[in-house]
N, CA, C and O atoms as a DFTB+ gen file, in Angstrom:
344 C
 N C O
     1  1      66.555     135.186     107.345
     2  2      66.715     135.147     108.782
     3  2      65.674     134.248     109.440
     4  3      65.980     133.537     110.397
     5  1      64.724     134.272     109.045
     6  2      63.496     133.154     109.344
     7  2      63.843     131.654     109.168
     8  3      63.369     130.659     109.716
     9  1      64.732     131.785     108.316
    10  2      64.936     130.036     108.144
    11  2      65.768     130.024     109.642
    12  3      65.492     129.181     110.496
    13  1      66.596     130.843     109.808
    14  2      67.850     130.396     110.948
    15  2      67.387     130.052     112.052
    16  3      67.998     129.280     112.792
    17  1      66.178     130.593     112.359
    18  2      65.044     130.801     113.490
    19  2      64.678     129.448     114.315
    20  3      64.858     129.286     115.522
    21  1      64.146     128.550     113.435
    22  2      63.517     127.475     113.604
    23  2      64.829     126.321     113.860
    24  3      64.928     125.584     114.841
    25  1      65.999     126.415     112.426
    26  2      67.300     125.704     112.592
    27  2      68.221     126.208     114.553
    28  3      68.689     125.353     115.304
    29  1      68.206     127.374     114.780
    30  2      68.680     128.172     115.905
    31  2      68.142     127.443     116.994
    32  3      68.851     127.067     117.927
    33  1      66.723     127.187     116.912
    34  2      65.552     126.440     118.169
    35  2      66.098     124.708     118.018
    36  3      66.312     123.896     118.918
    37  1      66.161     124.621     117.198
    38  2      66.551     123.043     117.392
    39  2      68.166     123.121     117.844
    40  3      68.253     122.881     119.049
    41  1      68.837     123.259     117.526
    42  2      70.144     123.593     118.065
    43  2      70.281     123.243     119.500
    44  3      70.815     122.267     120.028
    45  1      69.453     124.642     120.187
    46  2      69.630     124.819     121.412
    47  2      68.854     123.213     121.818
    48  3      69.506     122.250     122.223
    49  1      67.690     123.206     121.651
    50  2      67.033     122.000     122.421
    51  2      68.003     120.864     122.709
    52  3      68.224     120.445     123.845
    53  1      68.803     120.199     121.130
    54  2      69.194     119.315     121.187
    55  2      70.563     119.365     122.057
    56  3      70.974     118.223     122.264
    57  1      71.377     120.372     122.620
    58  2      72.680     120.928     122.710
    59  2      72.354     121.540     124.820
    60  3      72.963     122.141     125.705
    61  1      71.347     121.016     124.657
    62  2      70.707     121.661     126.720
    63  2      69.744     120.686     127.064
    64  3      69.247     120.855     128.177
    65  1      69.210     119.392     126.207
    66  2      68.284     118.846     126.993
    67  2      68.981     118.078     128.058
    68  3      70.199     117.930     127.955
    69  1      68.373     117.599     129.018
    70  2      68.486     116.931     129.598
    71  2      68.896     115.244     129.905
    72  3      67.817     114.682     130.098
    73  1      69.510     114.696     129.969
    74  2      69.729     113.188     129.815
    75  2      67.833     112.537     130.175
    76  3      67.097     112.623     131.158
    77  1      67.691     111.953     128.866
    78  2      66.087     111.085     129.103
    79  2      66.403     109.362     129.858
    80  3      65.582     108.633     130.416
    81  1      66.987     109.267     129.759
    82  2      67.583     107.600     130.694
    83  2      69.106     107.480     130.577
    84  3      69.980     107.939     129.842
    85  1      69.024     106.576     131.734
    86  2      70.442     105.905     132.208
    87  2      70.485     104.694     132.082
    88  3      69.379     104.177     131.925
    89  1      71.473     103.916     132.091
    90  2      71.858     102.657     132.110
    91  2      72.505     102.199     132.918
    92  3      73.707     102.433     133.040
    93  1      71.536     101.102     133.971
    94  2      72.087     100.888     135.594
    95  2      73.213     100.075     134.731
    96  3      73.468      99.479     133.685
    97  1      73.654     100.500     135.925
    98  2      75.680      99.331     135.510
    99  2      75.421      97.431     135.198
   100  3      76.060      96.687     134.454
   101  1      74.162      97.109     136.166
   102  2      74.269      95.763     135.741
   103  2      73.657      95.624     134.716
   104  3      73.730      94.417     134.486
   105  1      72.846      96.294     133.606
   106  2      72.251      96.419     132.389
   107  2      73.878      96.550     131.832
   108  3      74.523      95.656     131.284
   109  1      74.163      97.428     132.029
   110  2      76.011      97.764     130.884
   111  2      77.133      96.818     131.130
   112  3      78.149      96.748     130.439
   113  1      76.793      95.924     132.429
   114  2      77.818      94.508     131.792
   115  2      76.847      93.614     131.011
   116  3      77.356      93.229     129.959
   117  1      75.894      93.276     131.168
   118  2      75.525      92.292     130.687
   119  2      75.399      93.050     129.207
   120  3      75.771      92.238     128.359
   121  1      75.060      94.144     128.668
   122  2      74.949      94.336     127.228
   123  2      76.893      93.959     127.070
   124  3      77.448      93.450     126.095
   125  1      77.270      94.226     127.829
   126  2      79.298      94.208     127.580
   127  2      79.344      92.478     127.414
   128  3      80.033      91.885     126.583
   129  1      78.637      91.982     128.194
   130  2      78.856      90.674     127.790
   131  2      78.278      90.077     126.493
   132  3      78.863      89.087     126.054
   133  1      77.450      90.438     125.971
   134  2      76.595      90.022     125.113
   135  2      77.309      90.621     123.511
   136  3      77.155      90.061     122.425
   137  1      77.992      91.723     123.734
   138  2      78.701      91.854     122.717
   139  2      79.878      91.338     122.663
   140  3      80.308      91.072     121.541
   141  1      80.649      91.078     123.743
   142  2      81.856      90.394     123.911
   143  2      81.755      88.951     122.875
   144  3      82.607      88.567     122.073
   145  1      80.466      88.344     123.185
   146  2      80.494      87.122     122.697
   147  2      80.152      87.223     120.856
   148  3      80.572      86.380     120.064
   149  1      79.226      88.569     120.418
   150  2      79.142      88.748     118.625
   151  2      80.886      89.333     118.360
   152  3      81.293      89.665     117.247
   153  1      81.631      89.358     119.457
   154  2      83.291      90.421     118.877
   155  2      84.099      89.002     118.625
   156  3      84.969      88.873     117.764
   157  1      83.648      87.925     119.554
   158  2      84.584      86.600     119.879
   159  2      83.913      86.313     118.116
   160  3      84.556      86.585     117.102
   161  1      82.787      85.835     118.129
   162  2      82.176      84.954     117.172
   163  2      82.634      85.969     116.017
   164  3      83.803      86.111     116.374
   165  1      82.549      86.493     115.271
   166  2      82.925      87.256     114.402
   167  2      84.607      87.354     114.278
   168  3      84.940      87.262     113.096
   169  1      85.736      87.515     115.183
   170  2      86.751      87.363     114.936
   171  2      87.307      85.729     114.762
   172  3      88.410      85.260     114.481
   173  1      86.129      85.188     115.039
   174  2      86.527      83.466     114.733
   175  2      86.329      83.051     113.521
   176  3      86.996      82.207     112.922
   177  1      84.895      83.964     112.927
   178  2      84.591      83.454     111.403
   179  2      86.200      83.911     110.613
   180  3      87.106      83.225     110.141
   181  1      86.008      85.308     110.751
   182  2      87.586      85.765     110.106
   183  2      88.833      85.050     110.197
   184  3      89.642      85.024     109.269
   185  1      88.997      84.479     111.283
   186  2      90.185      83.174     111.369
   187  2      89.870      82.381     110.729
   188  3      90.495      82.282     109.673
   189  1      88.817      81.448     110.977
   190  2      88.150      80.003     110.259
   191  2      88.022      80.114     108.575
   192  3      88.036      79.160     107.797
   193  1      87.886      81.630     108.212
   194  2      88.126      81.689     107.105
   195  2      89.265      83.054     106.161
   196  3      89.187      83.927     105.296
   197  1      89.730      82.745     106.608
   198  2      91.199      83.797     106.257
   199  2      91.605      83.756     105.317
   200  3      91.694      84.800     104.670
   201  1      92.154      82.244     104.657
   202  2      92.551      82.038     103.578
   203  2      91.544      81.820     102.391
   204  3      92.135      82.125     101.355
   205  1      90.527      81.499     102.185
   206  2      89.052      82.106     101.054
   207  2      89.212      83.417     101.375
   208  3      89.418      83.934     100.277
   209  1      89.257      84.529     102.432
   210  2      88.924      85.655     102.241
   211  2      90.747      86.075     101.182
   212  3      90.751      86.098      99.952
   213  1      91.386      86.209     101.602
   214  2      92.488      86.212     101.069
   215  2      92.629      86.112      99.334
   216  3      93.143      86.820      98.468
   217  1      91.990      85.024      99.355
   218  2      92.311      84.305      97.898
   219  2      90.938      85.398      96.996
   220  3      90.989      85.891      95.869
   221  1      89.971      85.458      97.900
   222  2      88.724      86.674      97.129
   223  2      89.537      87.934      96.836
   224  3      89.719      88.234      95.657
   225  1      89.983      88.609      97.700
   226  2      90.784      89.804      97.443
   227  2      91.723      89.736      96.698
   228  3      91.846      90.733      95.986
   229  1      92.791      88.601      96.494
   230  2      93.360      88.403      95.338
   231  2      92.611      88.722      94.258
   232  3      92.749      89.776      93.637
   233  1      91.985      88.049      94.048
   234  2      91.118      87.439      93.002
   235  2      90.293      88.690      92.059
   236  3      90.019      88.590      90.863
   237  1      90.024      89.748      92.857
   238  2      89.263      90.609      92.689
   239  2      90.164      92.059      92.426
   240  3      89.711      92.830      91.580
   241  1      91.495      92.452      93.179
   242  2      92.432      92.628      92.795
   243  2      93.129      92.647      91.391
   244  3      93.575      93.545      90.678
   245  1      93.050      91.483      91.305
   246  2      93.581      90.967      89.792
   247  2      92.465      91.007      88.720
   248  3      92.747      90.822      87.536
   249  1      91.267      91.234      89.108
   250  2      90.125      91.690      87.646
   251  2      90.505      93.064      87.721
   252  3      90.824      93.543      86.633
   253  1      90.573      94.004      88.928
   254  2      90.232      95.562      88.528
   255  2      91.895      95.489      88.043
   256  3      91.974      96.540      87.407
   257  1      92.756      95.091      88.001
   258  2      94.052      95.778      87.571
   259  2      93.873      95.259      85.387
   260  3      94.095      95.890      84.353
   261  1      93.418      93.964      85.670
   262  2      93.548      92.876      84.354
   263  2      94.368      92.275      83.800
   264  3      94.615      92.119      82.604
   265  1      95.046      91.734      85.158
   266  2      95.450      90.306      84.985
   267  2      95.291      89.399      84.604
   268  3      94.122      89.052      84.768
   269  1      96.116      88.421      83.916
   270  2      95.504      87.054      83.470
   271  2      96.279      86.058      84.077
   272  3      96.091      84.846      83.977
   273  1      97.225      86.666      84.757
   274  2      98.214      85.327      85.651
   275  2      98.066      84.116      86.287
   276  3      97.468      84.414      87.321
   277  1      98.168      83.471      86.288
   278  2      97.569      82.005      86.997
   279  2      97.379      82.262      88.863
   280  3      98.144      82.875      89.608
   281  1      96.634      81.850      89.060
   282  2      96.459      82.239      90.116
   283  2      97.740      81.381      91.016
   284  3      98.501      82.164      91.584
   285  1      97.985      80.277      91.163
   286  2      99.167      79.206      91.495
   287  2     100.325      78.987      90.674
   288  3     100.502      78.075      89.866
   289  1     101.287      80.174      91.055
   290  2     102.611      80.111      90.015
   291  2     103.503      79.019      90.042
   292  3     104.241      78.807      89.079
   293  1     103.512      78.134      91.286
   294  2     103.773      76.897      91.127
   295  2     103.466      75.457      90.153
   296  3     104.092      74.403      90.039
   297  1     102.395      75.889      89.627
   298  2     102.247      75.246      88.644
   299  2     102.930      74.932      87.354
   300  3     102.626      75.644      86.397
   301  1     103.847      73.932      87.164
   302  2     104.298      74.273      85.856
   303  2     103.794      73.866      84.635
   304  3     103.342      72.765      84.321
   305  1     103.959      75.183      83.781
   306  2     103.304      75.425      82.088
   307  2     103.491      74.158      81.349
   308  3     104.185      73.210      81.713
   309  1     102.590      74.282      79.959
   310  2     102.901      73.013      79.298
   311  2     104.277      72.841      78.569
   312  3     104.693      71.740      78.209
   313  1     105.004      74.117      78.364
   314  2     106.244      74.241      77.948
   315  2     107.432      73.511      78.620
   316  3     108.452      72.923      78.260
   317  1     106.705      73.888      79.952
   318  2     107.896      73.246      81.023
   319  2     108.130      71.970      80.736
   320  3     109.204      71.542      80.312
   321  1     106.862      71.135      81.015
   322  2     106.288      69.567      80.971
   323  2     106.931      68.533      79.394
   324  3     107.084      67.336      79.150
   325  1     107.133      69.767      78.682
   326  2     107.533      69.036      77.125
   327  2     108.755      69.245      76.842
   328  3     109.232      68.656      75.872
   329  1     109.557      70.131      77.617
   330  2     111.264      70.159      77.586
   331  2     111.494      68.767      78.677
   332  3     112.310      67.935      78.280
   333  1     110.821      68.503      79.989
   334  2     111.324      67.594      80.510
   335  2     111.216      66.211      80.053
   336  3     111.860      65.310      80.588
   337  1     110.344      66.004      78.985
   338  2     110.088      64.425      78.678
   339  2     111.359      64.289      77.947
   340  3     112.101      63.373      78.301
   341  1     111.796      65.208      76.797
   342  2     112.958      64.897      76.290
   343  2     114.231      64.439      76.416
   344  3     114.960      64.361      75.427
């Protein structure tokens, strides 16, 4: 019961204190702006690089399963290449 005592006291404190600061409104646009611009820049890297991220998740995909498939099935085999010379 002694342990609950001390756990019981923090409880309450944290669950009734009081608000310790506010954030005047022109502080909360300008932090709104300032993240607006790391949400822009960050959804641009992800565009600018979509297709490397893409081709990683493939890529990585295909080790945990253990694949050996060519990554570009368009490619045609040397089998292909030696029926057509004929």
């Amino acid at each position: 019961m002694k342990f609950l005592d001390p756990l019981n006291l923090l409880f309450q404190y944290l669950s009734f204190s009081a608000p310790r600061a506010y954030i005047d409104p022109n502080t909360g646009g300008m932090l709104f702006q300032i993240l607006a611009v790391f949400l822009a820049l960050f959804s641009g890297i992800i565009f600018f690089f979509s297709r490397q991220i893409k081709t990683l998740f493939a890529r990585l995909r295909r080790k945990l399963r253990g694949d050996d498939a060519p990554l570009e099935p368009d490619q045609p085999s040397q089998s292909d290449s030696q029926s057509d010379g004929e």
